[in-house]
N, C-alpha and C positions, 0 to 999 in steps of 0.2 A: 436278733437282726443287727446288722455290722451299722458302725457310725455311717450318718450319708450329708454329704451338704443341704441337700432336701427335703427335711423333716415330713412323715406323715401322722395325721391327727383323723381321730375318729369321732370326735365328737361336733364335727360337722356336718348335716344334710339338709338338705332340700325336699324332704318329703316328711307331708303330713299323714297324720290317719286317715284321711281322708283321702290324700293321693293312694294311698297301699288300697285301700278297698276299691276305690275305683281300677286300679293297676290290675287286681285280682279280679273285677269282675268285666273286665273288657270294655270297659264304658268310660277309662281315663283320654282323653282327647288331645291331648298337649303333653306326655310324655318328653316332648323336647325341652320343656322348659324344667326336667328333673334329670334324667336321663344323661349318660355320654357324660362332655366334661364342659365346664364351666368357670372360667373366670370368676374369683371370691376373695373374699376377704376373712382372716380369722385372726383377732385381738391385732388389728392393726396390720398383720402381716399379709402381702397378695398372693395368689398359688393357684391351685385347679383343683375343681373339688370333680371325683369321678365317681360315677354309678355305671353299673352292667348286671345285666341279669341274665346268672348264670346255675339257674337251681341245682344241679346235679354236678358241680364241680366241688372239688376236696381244697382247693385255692386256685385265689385268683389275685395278680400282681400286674401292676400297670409296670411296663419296659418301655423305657421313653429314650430321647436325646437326654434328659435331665438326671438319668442313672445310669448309662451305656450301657442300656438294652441289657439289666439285670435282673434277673427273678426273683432274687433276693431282695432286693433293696424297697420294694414299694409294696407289700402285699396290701390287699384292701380287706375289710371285714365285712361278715355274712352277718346282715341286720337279721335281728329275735322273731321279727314276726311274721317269719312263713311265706314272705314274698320270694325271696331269692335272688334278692339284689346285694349286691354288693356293693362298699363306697371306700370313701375314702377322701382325705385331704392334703393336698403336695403344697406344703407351699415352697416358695421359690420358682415353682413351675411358669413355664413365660407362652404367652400367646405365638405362636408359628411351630414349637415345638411339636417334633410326631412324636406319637405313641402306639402302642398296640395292647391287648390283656393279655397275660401269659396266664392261660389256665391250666389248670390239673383235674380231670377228672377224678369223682368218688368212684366211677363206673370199675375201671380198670388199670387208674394210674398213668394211664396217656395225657403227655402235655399235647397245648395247641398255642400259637399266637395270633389272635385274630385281631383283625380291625376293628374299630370301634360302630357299633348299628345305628347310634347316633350320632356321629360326627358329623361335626357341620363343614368339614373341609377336607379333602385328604392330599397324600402323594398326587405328583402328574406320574399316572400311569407309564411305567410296568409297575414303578414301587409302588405296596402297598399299603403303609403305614397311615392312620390315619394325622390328622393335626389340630393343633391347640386353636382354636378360633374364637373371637368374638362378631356378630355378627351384627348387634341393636346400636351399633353407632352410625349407620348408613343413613344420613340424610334425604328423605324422598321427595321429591318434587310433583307429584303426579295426585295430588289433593282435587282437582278439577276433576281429571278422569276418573279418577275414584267415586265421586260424588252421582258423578253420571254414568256411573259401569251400566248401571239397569238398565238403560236405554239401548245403550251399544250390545247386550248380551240377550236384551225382547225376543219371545220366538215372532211375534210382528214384525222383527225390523231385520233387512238382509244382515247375513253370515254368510261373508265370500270370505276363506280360508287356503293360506297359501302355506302347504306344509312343506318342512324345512328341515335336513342336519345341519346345523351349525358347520361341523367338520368339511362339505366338500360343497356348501354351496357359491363359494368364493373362496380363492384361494391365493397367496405371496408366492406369485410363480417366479418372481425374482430373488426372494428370499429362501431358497429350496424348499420351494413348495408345501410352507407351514400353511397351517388352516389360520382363517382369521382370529384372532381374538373379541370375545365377547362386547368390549365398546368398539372395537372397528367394526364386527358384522351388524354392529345395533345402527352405527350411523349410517353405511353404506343402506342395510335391509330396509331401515323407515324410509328412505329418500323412494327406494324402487317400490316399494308398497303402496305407497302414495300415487306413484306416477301409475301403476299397476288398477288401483282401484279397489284392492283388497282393502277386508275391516279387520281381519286378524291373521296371525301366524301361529301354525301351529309347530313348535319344534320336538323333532323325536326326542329320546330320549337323555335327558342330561345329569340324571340323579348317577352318582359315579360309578364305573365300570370299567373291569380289568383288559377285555379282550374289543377291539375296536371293530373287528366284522362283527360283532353281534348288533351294531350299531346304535348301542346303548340298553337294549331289551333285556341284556341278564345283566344284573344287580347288584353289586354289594353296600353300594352306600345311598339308603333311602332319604336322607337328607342333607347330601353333601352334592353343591351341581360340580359340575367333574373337572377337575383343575386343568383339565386340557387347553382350554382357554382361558383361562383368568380365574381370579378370586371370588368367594362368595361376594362380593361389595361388587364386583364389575359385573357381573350377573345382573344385580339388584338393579344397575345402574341401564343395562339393555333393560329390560324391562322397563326403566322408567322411560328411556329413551322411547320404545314403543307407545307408551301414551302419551310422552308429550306430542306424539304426531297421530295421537288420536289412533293408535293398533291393540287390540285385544291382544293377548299372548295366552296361549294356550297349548301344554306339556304333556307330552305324553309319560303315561305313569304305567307301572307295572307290576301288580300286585298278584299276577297270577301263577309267576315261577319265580326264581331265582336261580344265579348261578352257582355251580358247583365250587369255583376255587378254592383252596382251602382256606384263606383270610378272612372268607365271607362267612353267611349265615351257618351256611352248611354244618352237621353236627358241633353247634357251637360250645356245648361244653363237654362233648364227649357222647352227648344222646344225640336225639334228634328233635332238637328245642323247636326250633321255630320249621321244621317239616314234617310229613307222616313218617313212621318206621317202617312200616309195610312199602314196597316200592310197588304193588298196585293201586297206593293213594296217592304215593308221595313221593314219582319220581315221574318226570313227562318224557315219555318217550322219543315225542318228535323232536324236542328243540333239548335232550338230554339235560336239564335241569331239575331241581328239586320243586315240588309243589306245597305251599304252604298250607299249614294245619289252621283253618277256618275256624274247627271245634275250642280252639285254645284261646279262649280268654286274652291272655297275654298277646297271645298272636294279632289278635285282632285289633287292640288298643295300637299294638305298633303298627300298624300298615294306617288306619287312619288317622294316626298322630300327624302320619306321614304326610298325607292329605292333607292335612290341615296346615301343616307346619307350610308348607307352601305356598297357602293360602291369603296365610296370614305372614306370614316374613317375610315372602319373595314379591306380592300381590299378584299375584298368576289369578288370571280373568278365567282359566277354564280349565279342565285334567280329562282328557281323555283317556279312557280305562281303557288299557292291552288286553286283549284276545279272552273277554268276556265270554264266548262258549266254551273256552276251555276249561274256565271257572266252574260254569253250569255245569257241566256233564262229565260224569265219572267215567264215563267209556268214550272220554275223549281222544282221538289219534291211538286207541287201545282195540285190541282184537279181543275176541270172547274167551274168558277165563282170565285175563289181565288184569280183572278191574271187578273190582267186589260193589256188590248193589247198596242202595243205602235200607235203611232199617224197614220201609215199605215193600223192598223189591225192585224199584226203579234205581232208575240212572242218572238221577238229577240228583247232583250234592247239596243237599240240603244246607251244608253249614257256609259251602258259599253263596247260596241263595240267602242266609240271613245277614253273610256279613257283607254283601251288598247293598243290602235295605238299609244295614243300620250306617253304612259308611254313606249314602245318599244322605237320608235322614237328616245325619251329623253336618255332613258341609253345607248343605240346603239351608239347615238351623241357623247354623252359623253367620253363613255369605247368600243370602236368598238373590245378589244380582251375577252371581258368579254362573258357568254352565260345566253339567258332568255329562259326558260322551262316552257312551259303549261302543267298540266296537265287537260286535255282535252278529253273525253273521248264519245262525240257525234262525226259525221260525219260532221260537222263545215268546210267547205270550206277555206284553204288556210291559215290556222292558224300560218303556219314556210313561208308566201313569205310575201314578201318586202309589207310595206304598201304602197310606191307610187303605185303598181301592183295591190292593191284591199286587200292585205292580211292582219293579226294581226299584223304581223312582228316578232312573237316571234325566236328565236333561233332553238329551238325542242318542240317537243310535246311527251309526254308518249301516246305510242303504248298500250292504255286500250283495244283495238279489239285482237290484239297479246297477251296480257298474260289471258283475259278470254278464247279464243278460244283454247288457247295452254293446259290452266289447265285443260280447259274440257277433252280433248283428254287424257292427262296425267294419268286423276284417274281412266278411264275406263280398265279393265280387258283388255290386250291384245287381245283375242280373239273376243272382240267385235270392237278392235278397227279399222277393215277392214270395218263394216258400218259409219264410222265418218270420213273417211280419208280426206274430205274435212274441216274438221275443220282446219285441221294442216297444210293444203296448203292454205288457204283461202287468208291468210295475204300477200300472196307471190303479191297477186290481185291489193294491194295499197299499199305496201310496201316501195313507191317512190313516193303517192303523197304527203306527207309530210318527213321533217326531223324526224325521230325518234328516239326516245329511249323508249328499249324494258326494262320495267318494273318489277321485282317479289318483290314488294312493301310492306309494312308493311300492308297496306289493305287489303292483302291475307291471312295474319295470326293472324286475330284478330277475335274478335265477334264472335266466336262456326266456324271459319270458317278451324280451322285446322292447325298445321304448314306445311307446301312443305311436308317434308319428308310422314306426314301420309294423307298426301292428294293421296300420290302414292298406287298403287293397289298391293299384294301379300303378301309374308312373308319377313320378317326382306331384307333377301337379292334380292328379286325381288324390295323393296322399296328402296334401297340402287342404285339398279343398273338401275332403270326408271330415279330417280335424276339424277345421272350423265350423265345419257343420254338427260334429256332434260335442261342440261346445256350444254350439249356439244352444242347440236342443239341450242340455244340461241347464245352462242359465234359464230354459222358458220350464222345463220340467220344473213340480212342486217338490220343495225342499231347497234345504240350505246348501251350500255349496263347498268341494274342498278340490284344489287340485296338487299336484307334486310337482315341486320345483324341477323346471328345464320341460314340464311338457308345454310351458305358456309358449315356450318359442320352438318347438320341436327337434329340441336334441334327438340327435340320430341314434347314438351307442345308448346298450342300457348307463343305470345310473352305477357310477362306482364310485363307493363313501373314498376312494384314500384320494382322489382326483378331482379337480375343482369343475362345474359345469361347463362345458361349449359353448359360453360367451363368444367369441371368436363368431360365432354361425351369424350373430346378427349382423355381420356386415352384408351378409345377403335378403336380399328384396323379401323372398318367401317367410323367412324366419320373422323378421322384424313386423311384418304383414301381419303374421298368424298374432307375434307379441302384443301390438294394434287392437286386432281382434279383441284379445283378452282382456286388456283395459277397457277397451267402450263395452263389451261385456258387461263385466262389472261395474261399468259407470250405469250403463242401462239398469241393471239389477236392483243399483243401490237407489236409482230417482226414479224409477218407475214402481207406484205402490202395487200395481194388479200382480208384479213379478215376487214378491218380497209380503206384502200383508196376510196373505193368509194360508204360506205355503203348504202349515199344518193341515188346513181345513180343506173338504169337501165345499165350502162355497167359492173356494178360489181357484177353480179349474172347472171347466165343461169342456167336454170333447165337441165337437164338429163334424170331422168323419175318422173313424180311426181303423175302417175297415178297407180302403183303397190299397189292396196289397198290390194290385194288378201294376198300379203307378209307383208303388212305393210310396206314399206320401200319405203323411200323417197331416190334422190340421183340429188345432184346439184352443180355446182361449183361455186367459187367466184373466181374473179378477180382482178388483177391488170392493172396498163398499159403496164406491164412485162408479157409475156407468160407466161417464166416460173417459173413465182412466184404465178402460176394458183395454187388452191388448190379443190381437189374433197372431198367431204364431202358426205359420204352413211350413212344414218341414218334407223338402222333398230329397230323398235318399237316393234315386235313379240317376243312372250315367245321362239323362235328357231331360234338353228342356219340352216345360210344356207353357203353350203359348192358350192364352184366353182360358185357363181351370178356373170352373166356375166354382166358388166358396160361399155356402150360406153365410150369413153376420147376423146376430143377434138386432141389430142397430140401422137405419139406415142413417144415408147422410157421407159425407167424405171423410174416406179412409185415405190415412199418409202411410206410403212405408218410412220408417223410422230405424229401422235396420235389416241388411242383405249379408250375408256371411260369404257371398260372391260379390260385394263392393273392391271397386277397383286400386281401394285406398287398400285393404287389406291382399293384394296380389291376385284378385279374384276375378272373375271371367266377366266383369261389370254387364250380368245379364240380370238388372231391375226394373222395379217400377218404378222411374222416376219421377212420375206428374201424380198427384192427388189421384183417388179412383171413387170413383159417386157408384152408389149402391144403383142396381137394375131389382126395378118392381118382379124378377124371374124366382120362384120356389125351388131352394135348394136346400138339401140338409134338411128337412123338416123347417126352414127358413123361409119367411115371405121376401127375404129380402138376401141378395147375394152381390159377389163381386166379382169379376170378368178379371183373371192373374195372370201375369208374367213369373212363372216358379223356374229358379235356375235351377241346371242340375249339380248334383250334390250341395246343394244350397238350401238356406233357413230364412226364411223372412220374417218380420215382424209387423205388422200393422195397426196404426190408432185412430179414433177420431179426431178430426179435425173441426 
């Protein structure tokens, strides 16, 4: 090896006997803390000490800024004990410096340069190189919300969820149209959250990525948030920003494919390390990316290191798991013959059904106030129970049954909507056997599929006043709540990640109306217990009549453990009003309405009950006692004791 300014030493690591056996049996958790590269010290001198594991490679050489991307100059050596790691010690090496591995396959002699699987920082995309980072000097201020995450993350206590790209939900239209940076969208985001009414944010995906339409879903860097906006520390710093104003943050994570580039995981040392070789395991047809090898020990330990490392470094309050049936199901997006059965016969992959349980398990273990969200959108048995009980373990699951069925309903013509009336109750069916949250997701408003508002049926203000109505009916529906930024105020265009949101629209009445809307929504959600306490359980809903298809109107109440903190919710769906509908109550005594989703503060056709209503001794519902309604059309009311 030629002289270098840089000296490499090998009798420096980070790993014990005990990290190798756990590394080899899939059960190592923190890999980050061995793993990629690390700031160190050796007899005095400071450098970067690296590891990669790369079993099937003939060498492996770190090419950095610190060698001019030499292959020569930094080989690392292949530790004795059957792991397949590789290390090594640079000193001189300096923090912001990029690197990459220059490997060799044993396979067939093909070099590759890839990024690092650990890096805690990289390139701002397109360049790919990863970089030298320290991350544990980040000062956190958020010790309060920490203390009290469990409260704020209860399935008792409301989850209104306002999800978010970073990249285009505000944008420096004077500055050519850069996206904001991580502490500008954290101050601007808390101030609107607040005023909004929301308890958390959840953001797509920020773990680093090459190609910007994927809008972060394919992967190369599992622990690096993506330099697109800021540094690991300015990250750290949104995030704390969100709890100092009291907001859960909650990430979306993607452990179900990866992308192909060649920098990334993909044949990373010439095999196929961290995917299947067969492309009917380990190749996803739909979104053409690689499927990760669940079976491989190794594999496993890195995807929930992953988890964790988030967990614990970033304090991310919550990870919602990406396209969880695709996980499940070997003949997923796959035609017959595509796709090989697992060792019973069936079509359920067994090894990601275990490294689900075990990556629950693990973070649950760990962070019991923290929440894990599937989105999951088959009829998968028991996806939110306990995995001793047989289940995945997960936290919640998105309610995918609930916001198809609900849209369907939504865009049809009023008048038709008395043959469909079973869409809109359907949900009420399984409503409780899983934890939910009820979705209006960025996937509803992409790909020619329309934004909310023009997905609704009529003119300007029938479109205006179906929205409100089927938020309202979302907030009074059981389950937690999520919606996608720009439908609070009804952006008209679908959503486009390179373009900042239709701010601009709130200078008009309707817009700002519907925005209105949204906040007392959520205000109602969050201090009203009957809406929030027991969205999981069957004691927190009774129906009323749910068979009125003639009318279109639905009417049910939610509960508390308080009587009278009961709240009756009439949802009527029909282009008419109906004057004097008579509603059983549980209760007698005086009913307030408390909320109209046609109040004329929100742009609405101010067709309410304004005065108190006293219950009539008349049988209705199976009800000795009822109440004589003013229901607007396309309107949601609310009603409580007084």
């Amino acid at each position: 090896m030629r002289e270098t300014m840089n000296p490499i030493h090998y009798d420096v690591t980070r790993f014990s006997d005990m990290d190798i056996y756990l590394f080899k049996e899939g059960t190592h958790v923190k890999l980050y803390d061995k793993m990629g590269s690390h700031l160190m010290e050796r007899k005095g001198r400071g450098g970067v000490y690296f590891a990669v594991w790369a079993p099937n490679a003939a060498m492996v050489s770190v090419v950095a800024d610190f060698n001019g991307y030499d292959a020569a100059a930094h080989p690392l050596k292949l530790r004795e004990d059957g792991s397949g790691i590789w290390e090594g010690f640079v000193e001189g090496a300096e923090i912001g410096q990029t690197y990459k591995y220059h490997i060799v396959s044993k396979m067939d002699g093909r070099t590759f340069e890839k990024a690092d699987p650990y890096a805690k920082y990289a390139e701002k995309p397109p360049h790919s190189a990863s970089r030298i980072w320290k991350i544990d000097d980040y000062r956190w201020n958020d010790e309060v919300w920490m203390d009290l995450r469990k409260d704020h993350n209860a399935h008792d206590k409301p989850i209104s969820i306002y999800e978010l790209h970073l990249g285009s939900w505000r944008r420096k239209v004077e500055e050519e149209n850069r996206p904001l940076t991580y502490v500008e969208a954290a101050n601007e985001l808390a101030t609107y959250l607040i005023q909004m009414n929301y308890t958390h944010v959840e953001i797509m995906p920020i773990t680093e990525y090459p190609f910007e339409g994927s809008w972060g879903y394919q992967v190369t860097g599992y622990f690096a948030p993506t330099a697109r906006y800021g540094t690991p520390q300015e990250f750290m710093q949104f995030v704390d920003i969100m709890h100092a104003h009291e907001i859960g943050v909650i990430m979306d994570w993607v452990p179900s494919h990866f992308v192909t580039d060649g920098h990334g995981l993909i044949n990373f040392d010439g095999t196929c390390l961290y995917e299947h070789e067969d492309p009917r395991l380990g190749y996803h047809p739909e979104w053409s990316s690689a499927i990760f090898n669940y079976g491989r020990n190794e594999v496993r330990a890195f995807l929930i290191s992953s988890a964790m490392y988030w967990l614990e470094k970033y304090h991310i309050d919550g990870i919602r798991v990406d396209a969880v049936a695709s996980m499940l199901y070997l003949n997923y997006a796959r035609k017959d013959g595509e796709w090989l059965p697992n060792k019973y016969g069936g079509n359920e992959n067994l090894d990601a059904i275990d490294f689900l349980k075990q990556l629950n398990e693990t973070v649950y273990g760990a962070y019991q106030d923290i929440v894990m969200i599937a989105e999951e959108s088959t009829a998968y048995p028991m996806v939110t129970r306990p995995v001793y009980l047989g289940g995945l373990g997960f936290g919640f699951k998105w309610n995918m049954g609930w916001m198809h069925d609900t849209l369907k309903y939504f865009k049809l013509d009023p008048i038709h909507r008395q043959h469909h009336h079973h869409q809109i109750t359907f949900s009420m069916w399984y409503a409780f056997d899983e934890n939910f949250v009820l979705p209006l997701s960025h996937d509803e408003v992409v790909h020619m599929k329309g934004s909310l508002i023009n997905k609704m049926p009529g003119d300007e203000n029938q479109k205006f006043a179906n929205l409100r109505a089927l938020f309202a009916y979302m907030t009074a529906h059981p389950g937690k709540k999520l919606l996608f930024m720009g439908g609070e105020f009804g952006q008209w265009r679908e959503w486009n990640y390179k373009e900042s949101l239709d701010w601009h629209l709130l200078e008009k009445p309707c817009h700002r109306g519907l925005q209105k809307l949204v906040s007392d929504l959520n205000g109602l959600y969050r201090s009203e217990r009957a809406l929030h306490l027991y969205d999981e359980k069957h004691a927190g809903f009774e129906w009323i009549d749910a068979n009125d298809y003639q009318h279109n109107v639905l009417s049910f109440i939610r509960k508390s453990d308080i009587d009278e903190e009961t709240i009756l919710v009439v949802c009527n769906f029909a282009d008419t009003v109906y004057e004097n509908y008579r509603v059983g109550v549980p209760f007698s005594g005086l009913w307030k309405e408390i909320f109209n989703s046609q109040y004329k503060t929100y742009e609405g056709w101010d067709i309410t009950n304004p005065e108190p209503i006293h219950t009539d001794p008349i049988e209705a519902h199976g009800r000795e006692h009822s109440l004589s309604l003013r229901l607007p059309a396309l309107g949601v009311s609310y009603f409580k004791l007084i």
